[in-house]
BALOBA-1460 file (C-alpha; in Angstrom, 3 decimals):
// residues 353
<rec num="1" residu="x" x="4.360" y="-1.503" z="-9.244"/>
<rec num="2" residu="x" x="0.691" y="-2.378" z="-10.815"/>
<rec num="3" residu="x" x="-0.911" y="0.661" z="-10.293"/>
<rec num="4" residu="x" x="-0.052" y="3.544" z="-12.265"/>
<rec num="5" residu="x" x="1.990" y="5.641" z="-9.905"/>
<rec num="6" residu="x" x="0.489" y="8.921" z="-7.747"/>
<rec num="7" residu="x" x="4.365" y="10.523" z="-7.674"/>
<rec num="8" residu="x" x="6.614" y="10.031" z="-11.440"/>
<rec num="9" residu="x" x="9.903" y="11.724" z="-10.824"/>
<rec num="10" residu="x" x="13.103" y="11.691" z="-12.036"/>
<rec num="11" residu="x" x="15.331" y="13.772" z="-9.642"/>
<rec num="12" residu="x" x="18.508" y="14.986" z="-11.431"/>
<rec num="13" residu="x" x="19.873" y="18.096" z="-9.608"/>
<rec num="14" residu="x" x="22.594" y="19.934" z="-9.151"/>
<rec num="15" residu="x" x="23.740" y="20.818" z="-5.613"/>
<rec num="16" residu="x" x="27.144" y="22.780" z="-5.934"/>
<rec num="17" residu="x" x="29.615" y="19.864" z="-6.714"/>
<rec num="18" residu="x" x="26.624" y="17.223" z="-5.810"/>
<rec num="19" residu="x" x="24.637" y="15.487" z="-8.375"/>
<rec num="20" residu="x" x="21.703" y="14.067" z="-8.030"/>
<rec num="21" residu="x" x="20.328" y="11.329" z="-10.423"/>
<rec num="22" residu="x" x="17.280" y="9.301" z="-8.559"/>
<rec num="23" residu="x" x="14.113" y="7.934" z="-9.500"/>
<rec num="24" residu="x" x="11.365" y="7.861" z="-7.601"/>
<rec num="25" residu="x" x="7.836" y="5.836" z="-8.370"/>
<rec num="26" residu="x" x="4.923" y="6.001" z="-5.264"/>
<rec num="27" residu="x" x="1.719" y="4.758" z="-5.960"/>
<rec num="28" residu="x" x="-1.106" y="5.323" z="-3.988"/>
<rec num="29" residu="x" x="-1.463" y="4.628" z="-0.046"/>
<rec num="30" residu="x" x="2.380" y="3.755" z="-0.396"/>
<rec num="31" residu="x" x="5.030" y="4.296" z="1.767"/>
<rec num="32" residu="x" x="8.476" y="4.177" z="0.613"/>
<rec num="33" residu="x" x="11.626" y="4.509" z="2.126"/>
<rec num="34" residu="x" x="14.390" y="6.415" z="1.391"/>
<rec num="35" residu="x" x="17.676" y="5.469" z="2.825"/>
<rec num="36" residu="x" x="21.037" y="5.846" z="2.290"/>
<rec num="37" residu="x" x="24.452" y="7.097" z="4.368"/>
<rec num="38" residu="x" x="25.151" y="10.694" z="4.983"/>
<rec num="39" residu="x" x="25.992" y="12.737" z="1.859"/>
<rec num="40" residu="x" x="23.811" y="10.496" z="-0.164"/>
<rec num="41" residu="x" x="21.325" y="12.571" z="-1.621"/>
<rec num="42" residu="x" x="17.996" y="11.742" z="0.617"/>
<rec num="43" residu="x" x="17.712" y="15.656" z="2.441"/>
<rec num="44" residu="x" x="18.393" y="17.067" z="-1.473"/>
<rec num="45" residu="x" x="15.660" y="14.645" z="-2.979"/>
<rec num="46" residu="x" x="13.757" y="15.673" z="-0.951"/>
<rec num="47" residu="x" x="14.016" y="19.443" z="-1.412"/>
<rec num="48" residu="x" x="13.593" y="18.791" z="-4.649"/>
<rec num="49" residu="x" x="9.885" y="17.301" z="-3.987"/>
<rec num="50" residu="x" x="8.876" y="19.994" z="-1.351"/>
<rec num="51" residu="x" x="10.171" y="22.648" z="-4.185"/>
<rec num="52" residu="x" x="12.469" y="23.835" z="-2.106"/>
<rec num="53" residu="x" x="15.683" y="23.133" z="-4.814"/>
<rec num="54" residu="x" x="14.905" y="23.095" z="-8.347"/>
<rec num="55" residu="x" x="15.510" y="20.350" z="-10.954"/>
<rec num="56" residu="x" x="18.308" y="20.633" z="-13.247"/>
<rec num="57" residu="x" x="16.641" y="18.342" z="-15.518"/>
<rec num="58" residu="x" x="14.331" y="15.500" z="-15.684"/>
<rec num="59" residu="x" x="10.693" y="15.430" z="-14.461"/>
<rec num="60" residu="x" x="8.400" y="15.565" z="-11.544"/>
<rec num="61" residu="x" x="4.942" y="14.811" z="-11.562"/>
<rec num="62" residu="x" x="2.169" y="14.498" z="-8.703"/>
<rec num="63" residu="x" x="-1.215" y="12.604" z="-10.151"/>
<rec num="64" residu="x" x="-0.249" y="13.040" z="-13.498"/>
<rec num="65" residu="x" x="0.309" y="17.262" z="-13.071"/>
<rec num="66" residu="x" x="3.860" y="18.050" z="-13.828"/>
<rec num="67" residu="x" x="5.213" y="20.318" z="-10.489"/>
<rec num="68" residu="x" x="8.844" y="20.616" z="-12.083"/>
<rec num="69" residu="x" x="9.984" y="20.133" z="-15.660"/>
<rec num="70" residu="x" x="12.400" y="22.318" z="-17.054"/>
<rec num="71" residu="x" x="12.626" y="21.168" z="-20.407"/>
<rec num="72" residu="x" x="9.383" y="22.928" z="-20.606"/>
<rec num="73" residu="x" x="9.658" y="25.545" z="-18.171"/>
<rec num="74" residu="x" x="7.120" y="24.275" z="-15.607"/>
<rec num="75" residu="x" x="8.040" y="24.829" z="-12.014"/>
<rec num="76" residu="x" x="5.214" y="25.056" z="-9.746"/>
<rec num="77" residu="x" x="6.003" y="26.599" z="-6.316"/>
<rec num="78" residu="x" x="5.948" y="25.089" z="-2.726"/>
<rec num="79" residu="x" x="3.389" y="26.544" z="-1.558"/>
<rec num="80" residu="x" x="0.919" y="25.778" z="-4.632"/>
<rec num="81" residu="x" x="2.357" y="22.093" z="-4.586"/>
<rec num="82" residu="x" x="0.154" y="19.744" z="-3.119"/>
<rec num="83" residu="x" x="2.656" y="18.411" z="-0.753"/>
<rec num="84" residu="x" x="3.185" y="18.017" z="2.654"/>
<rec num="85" residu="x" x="6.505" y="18.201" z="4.880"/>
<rec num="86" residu="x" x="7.413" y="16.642" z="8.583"/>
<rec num="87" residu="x" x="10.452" y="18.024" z="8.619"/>
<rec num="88" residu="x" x="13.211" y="16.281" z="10.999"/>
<rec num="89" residu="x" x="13.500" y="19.448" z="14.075"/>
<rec num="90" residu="x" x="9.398" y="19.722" z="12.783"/>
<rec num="91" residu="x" x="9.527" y="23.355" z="12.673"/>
<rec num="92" residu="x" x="6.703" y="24.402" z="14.414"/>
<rec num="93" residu="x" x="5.582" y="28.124" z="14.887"/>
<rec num="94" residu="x" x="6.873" y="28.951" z="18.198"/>
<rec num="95" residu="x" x="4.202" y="31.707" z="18.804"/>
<rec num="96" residu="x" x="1.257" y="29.927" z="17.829"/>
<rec num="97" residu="x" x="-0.938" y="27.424" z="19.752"/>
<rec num="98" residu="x" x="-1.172" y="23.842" z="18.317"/>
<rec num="99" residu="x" x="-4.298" y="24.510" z="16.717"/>
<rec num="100" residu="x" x="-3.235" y="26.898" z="15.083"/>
<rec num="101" residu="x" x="-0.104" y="25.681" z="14.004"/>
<rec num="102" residu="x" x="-1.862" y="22.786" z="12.162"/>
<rec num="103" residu="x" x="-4.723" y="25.573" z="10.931"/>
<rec num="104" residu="x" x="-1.846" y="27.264" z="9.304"/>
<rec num="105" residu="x" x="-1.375" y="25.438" z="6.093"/>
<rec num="106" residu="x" x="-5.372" y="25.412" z="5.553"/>
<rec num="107" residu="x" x="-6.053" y="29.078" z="5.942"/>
<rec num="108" residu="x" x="-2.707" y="29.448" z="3.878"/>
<rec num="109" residu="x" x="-5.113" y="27.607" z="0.981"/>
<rec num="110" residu="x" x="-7.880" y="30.033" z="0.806"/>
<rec num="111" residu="x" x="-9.994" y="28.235" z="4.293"/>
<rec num="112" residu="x" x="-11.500" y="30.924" z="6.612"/>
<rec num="113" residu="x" x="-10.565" y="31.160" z="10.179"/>
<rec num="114" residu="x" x="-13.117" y="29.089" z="11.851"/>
<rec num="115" residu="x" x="-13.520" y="26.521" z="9.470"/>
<rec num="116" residu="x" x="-9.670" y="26.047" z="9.520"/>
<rec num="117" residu="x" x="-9.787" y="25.944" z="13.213"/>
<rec num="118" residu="x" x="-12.431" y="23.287" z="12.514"/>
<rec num="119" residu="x" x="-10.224" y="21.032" z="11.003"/>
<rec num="120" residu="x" x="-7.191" y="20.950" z="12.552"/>
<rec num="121" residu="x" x="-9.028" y="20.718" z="16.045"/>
<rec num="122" residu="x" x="-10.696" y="17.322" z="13.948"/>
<rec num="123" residu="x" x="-6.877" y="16.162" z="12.928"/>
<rec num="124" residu="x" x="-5.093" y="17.049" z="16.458"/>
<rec num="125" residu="x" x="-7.955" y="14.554" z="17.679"/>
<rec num="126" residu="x" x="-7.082" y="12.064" z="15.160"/>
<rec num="127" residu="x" x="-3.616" y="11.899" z="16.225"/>
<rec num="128" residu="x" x="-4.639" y="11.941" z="20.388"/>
<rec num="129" residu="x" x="-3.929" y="15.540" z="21.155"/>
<rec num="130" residu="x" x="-7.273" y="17.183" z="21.155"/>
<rec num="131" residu="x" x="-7.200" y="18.286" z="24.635"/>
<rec num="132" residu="x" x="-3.236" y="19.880" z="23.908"/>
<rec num="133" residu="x" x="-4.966" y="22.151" z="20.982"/>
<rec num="134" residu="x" x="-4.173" y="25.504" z="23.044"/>
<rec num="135" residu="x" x="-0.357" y="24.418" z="24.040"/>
<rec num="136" residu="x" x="2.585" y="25.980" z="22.397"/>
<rec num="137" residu="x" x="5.702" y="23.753" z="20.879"/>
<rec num="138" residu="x" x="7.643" y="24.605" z="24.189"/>
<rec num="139" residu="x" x="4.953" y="22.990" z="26.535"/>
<rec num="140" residu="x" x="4.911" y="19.685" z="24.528"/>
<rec num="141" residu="x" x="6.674" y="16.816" z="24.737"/>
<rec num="142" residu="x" x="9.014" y="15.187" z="21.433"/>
<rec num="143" residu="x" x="6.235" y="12.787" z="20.646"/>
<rec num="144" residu="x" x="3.355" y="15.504" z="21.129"/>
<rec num="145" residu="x" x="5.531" y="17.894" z="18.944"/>
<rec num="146" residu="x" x="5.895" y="15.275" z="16.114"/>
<rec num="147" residu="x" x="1.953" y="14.507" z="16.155"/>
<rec num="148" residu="x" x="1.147" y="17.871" z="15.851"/>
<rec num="149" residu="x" x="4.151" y="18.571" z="12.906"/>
<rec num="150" residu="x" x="1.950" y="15.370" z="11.148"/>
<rec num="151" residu="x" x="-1.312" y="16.684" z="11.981"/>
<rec num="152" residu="x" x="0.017" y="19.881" z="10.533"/>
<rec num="153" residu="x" x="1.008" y="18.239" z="7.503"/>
<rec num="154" residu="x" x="-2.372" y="16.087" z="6.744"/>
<rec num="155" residu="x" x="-4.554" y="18.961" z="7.548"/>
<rec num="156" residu="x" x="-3.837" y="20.161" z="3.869"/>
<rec num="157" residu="x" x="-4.481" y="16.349" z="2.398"/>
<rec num="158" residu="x" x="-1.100" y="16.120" z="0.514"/>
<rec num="159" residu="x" x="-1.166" y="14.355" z="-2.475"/>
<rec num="160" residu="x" x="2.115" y="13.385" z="-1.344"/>
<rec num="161" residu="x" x="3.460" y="13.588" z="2.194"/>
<rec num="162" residu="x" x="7.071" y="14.071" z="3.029"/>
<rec num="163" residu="x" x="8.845" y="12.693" z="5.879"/>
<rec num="164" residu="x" x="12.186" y="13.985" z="6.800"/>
<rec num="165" residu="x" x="13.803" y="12.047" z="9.681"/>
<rec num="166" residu="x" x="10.482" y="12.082" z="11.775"/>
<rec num="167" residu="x" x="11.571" y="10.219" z="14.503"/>
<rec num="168" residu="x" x="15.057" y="11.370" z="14.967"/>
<rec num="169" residu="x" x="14.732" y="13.469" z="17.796"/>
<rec num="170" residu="x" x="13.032" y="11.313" z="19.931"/>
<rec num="171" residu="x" x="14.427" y="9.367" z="22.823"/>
<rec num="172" residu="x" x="14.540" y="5.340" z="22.625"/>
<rec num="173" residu="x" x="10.819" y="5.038" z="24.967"/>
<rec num="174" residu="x" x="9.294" y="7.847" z="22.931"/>
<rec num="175" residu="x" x="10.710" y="6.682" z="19.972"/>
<rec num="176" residu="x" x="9.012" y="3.670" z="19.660"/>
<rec num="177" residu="x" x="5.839" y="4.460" z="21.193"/>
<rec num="178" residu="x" x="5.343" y="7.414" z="18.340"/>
<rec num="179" residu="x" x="6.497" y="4.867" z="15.328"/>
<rec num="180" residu="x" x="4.075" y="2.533" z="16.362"/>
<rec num="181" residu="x" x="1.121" y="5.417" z="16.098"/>
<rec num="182" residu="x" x="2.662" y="7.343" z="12.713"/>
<rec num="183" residu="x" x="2.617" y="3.770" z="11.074"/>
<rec num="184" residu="x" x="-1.389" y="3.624" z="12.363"/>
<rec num="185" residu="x" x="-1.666" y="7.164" z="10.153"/>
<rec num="186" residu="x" x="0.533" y="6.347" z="7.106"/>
<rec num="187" residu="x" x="-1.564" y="2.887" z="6.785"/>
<rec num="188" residu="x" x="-4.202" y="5.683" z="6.646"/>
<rec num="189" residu="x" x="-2.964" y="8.116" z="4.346"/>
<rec num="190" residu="x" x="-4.416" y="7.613" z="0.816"/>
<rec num="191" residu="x" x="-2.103" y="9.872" z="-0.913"/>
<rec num="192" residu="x" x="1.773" y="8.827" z="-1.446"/>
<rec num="193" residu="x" x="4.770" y="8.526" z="0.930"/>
<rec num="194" residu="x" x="7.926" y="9.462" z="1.153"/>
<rec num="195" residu="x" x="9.683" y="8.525" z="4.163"/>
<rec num="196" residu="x" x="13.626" y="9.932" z="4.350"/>
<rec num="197" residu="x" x="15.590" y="8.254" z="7.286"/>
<rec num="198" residu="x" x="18.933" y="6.594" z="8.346"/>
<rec num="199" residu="x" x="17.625" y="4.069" z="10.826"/>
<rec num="200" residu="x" x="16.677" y="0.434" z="9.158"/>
<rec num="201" residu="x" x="14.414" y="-0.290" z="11.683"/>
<rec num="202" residu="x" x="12.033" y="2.861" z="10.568"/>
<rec num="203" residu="x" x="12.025" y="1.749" z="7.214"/>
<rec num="204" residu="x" x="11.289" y="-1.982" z="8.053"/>
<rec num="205" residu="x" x="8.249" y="-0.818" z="10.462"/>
<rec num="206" residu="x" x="6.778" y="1.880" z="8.513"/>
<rec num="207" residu="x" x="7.734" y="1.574" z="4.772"/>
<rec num="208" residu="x" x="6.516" y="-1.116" z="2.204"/>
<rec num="209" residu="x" x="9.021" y="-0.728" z="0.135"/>
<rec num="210" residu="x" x="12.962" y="0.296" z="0.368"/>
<rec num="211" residu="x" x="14.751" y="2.826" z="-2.570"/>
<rec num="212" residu="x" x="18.400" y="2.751" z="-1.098"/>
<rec num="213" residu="x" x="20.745" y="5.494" z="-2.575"/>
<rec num="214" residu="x" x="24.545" y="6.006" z="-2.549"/>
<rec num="215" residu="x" x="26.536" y="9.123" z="-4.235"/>
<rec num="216" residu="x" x="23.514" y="10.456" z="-5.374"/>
<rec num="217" residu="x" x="21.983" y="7.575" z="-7.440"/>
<rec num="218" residu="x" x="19.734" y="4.220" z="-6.340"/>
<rec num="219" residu="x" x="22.039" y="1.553" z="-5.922"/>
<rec num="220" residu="x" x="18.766" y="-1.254" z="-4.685"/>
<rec num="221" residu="x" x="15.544" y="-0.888" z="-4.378"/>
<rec num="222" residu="x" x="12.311" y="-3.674" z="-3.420"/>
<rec num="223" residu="x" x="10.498" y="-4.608" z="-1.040"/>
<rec num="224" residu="x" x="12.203" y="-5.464" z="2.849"/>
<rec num="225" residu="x" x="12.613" y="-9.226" z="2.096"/>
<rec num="226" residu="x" x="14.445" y="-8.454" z="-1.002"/>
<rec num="227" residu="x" x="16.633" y="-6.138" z="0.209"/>
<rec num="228" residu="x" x="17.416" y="-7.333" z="3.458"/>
<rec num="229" residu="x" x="17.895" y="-10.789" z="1.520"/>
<rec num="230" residu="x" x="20.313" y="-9.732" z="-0.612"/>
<rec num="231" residu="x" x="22.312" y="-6.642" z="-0.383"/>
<rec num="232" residu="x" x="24.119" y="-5.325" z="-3.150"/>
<rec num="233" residu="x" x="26.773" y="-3.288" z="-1.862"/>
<rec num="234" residu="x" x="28.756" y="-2.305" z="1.824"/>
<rec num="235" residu="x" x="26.359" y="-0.037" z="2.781"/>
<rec num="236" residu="x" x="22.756" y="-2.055" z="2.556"/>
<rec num="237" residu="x" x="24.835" y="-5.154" z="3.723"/>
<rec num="238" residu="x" x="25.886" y="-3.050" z="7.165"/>
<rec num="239" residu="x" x="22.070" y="-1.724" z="7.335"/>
<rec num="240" residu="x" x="20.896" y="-5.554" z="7.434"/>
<rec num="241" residu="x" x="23.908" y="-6.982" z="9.552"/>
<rec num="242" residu="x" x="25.515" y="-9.078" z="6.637"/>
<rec num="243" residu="x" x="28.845" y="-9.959" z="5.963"/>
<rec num="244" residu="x" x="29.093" y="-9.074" z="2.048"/>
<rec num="245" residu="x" x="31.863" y="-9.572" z="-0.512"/>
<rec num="246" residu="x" x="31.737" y="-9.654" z="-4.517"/>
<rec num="247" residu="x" x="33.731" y="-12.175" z="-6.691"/>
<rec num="248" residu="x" x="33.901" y="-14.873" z="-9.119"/>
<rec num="249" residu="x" x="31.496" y="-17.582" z="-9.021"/>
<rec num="250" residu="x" x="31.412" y="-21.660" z="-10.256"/>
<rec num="251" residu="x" x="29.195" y="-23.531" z="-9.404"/>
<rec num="252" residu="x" x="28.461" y="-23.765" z="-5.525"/>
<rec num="253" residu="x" x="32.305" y="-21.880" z="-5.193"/>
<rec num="254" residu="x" x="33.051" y="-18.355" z="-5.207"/>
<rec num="255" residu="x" x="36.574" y="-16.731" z="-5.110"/>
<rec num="256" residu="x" x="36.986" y="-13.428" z="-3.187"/>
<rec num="257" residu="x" x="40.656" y="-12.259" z="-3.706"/>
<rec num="258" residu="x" x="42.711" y="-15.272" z="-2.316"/>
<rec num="259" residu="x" x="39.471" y="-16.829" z="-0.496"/>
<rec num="260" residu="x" x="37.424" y="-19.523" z="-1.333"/>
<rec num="261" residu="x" x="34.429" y="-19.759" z="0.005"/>
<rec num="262" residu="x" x="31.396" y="-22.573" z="-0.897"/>
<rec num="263" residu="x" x="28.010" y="-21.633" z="-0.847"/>
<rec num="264" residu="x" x="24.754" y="-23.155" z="-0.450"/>
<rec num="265" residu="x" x="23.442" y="-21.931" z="-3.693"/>
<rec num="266" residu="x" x="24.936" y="-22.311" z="-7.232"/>
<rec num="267" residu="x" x="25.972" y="-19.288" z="-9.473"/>
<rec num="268" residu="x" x="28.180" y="-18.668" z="-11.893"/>
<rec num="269" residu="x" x="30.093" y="-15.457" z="-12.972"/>
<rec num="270" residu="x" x="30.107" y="-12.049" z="-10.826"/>
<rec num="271" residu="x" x="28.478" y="-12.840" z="-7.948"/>
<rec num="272" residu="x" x="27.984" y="-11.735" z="-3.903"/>
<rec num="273" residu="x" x="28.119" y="-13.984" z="-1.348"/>
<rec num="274" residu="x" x="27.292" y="-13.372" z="1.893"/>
<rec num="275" residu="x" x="26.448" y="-14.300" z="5.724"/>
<rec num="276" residu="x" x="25.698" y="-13.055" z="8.996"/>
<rec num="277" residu="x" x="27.923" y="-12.364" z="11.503"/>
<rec num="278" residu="x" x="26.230" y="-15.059" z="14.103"/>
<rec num="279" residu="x" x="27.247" y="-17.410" z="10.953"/>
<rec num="280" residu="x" x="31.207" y="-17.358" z="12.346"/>
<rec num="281" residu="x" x="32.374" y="-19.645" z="14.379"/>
<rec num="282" residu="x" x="35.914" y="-18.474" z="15.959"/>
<rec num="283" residu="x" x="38.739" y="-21.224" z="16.891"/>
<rec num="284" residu="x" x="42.128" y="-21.429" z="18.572"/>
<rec num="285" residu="x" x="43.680" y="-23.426" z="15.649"/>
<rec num="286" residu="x" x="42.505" y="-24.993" z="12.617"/>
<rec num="287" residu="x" x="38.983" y="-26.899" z="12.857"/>
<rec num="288" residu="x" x="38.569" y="-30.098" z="12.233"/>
<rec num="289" residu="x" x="34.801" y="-31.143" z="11.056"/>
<rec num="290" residu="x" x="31.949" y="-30.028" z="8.930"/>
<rec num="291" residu="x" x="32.689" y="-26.334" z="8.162"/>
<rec num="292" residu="x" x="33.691" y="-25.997" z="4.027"/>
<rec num="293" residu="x" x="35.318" y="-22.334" z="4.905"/>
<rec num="294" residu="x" x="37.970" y="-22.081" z="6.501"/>
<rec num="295" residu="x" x="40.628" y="-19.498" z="6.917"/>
<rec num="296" residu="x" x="43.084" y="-18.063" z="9.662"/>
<rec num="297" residu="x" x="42.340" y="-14.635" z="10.820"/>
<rec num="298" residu="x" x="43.536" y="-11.694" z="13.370"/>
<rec num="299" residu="x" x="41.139" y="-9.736" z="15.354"/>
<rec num="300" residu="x" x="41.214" y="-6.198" z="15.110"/>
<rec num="301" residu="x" x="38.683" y="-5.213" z="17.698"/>
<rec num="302" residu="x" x="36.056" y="-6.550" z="19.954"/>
<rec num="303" residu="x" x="32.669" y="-4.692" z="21.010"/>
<rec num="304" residu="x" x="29.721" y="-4.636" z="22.684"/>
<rec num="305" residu="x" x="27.053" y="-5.763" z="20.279"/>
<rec num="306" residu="x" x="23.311" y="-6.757" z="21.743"/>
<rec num="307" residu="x" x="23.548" y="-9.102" z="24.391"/>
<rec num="308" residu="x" x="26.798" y="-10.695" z="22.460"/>
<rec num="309" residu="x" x="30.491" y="-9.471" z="21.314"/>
<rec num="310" residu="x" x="31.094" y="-8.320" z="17.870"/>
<rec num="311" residu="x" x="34.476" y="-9.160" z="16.697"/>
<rec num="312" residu="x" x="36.430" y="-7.189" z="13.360"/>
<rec num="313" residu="x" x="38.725" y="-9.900" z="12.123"/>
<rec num="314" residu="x" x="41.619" y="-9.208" z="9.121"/>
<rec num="315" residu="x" x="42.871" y="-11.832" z="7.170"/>
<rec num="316" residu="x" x="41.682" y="-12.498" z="3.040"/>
<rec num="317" residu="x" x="38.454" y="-10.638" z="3.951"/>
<rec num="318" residu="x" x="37.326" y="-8.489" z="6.588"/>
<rec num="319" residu="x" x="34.725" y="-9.814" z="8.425"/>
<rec num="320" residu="x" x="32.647" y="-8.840" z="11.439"/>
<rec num="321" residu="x" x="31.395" y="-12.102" z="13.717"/>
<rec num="322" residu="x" x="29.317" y="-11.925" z="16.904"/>
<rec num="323" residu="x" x="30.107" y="-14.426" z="19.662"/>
<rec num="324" residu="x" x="29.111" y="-14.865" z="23.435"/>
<rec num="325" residu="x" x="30.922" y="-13.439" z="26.371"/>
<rec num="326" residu="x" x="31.709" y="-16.905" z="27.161"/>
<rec num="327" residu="x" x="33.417" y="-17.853" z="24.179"/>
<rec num="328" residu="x" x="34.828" y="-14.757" z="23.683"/>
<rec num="329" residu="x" x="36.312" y="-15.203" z="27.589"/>
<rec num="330" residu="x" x="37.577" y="-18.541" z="26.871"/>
<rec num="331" residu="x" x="39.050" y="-17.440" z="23.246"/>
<rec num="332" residu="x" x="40.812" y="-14.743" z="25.374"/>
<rec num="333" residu="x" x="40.085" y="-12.492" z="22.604"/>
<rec num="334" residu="x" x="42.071" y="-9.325" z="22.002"/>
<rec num="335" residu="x" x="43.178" y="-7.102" z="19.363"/>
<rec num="336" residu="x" x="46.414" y="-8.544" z="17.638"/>
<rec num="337" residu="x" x="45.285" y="-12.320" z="18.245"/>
<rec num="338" residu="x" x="45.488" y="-14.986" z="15.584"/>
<rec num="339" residu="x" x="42.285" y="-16.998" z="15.035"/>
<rec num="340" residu="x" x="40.606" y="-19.119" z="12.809"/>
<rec num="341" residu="x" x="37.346" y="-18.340" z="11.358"/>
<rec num="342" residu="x" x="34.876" y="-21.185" z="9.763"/>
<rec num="343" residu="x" x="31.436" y="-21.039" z="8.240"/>
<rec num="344" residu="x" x="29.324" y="-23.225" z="7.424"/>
<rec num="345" residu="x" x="28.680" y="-23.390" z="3.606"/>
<rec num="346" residu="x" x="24.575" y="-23.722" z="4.722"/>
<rec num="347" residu="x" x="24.951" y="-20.441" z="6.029"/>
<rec num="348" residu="x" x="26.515" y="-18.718" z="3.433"/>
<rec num="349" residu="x" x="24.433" y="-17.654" z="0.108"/>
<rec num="350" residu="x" x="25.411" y="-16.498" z="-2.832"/>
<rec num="351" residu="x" x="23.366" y="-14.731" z="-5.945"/>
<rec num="352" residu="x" x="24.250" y="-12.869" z="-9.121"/>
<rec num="353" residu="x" x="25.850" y="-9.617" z="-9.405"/>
């Protein structure tokens, strides 16, 4: 990151037997993603940034202000931080109209009543619901709901903005219509973004850059190309649809337990190698031919995957390959059979550890 950053934290909290250890750099008119399986420490980092759960140590700063230090006692509340939350069910007041459910966090900061009216009429036109101003949460749609839960969370222009799961509770049509207009708003947004999800395909659409954690710590972190390139453990590799393993690597071959497998790159020492599931080829027998990896398999379970079949195999590495319904028909394919998987070693990379 060039620019000096708008958020500077270094999460480490306690969380009864959890521990949090993350850091977290956002520069301005950023969005960043923060992904990671359940349990891994995104809802608690963010807490920690809303103010909601305080550090245990380490730092956070907003614009150069520290909001939560305890080393020197500073711990600014959330409702002086400059910070604003989407949170995943949105929370909206149930009693009050949208208008005034997006006035709410201005009058909270000192605005009177009619100029605070004023704005958040401006921002529920910005985000296509000016006409819904005098509707309550229960007469408007999941989309609607979510634009007013961002509208409410702009209308105090947050330094940084916090997204918890925004698009969660959406169904698939909704879904993508509303990710399509919240990335038109975060492109807008000239503070900092935090964007807290599960789903890779939110993060690819709406974030510039991916900060993957596991067990409480980052475990990768770059831009979607990187990551998506090369994944660095189980987890990232399943988000991007890899097949991943780590072992020994010399030259263009690299060991995994009893497997060798030949790559298209050269590496030596610890080193993942990887390749997609479309990358397997499944046979009766032994091939004959071009393919460099070899090795006989059984298949431990076939699925519905897309438009094709995704097949578990065991053997000297799991591995997940997708195949047609035509090959899969002709394979005869069922849990328990013997097979023989083969790669080609074009389609299989391999980089440092």
């Amino acid at each position: 990151m060039s620019a000096a950053p708008l958020l500077d934290a270094h999460l480490l909290a306690d969380r009864d037997a959890f521990h949090l250890d993350v850091r977290l750099r956002i520069a301005a008119g950023e969005v960043v993603a923060l992904l990671g399986p359940n349990g891994a420490g995104k809802s608690t980092a963010l807490r920690v940034l809303a103010g909601l759960h305080p550090l245990t140590a380490g730092h956070l700063a907003l614009d150069g202000v520290d909001l939560d230090r305890p080393d020197r006692r500073v711990w600014i509340p959330p409702d002086r931080r400059p910070v604003g939350v989407v949170f995943q069910d949105y929370l909206l007041f149930p009693h009050l109209s949208a208008v005034d459910n997006v006035a709410f966090g201005p009058r909270h900061r000192g605005a009177d009543r009619r100029s605070a009216r004023r704005r958040a009429q401006g921002w529920l036109e910005r985000v296509g619901l000016g006409d819904q101003a005098r509707r309550r949460p229960r007469q408007l749609s999941g989309g609607q709901a979510q634009r007013v839960a961002l509208a409410r969370a702009l209308a105090v222009e947050p330094t940084l903005l916090l997204l918890d799961e925004p698009l969660a509770a959406l169904d698939a049509r909704t879904r993508l219509d509303t990710r399509a207009e919240l990335q038109r708003h975060l492109g807008a947004h000239p503070g900092a973004t935090l964007l807290v999800t599960h789903d890779p395909l939110d993060a690819l659409v709406l974030a510039d850059r991916l900060v993957i954690v596991e067990h409480g710590e980052v475990v990768q972190e770059g831009d979607a190309a990187t990551v998506t390139a090369r994944p660095r453990t189980d987890y990232v590799a399943r988000l991007v649809g890899l097949n991943l393993y780590r072992g020994r690597a010399d030259g263009h071959a690299v060991t995994v337990g009893e497997l060798t497998l030949t790559a298209a790159d050269r590496v030596h020492g610890e080193a993942f190698v990887a390749f997609r599931p479309a990358a397997v080829a499944l046979h009766p027998s032994r091939p004959g031919g071009s393919p460099r990896n070899v090795w006989p398999a059984t298949v431990t379970g076939v699925q519905r995957h897309g438009d094709n079949l995704r097949v578990q195999l065991a053997g000297p590495v799991e591995v997940a390959a997708d195949v047609t319904p035509a090959a899969a028909a002709r394979l005869g394919l069922t849990p328990g059979q013997p097979v023989w998987a083969a790669v080609k070693a074009a389609e299989t990379r391999a980089y440092q550890a």
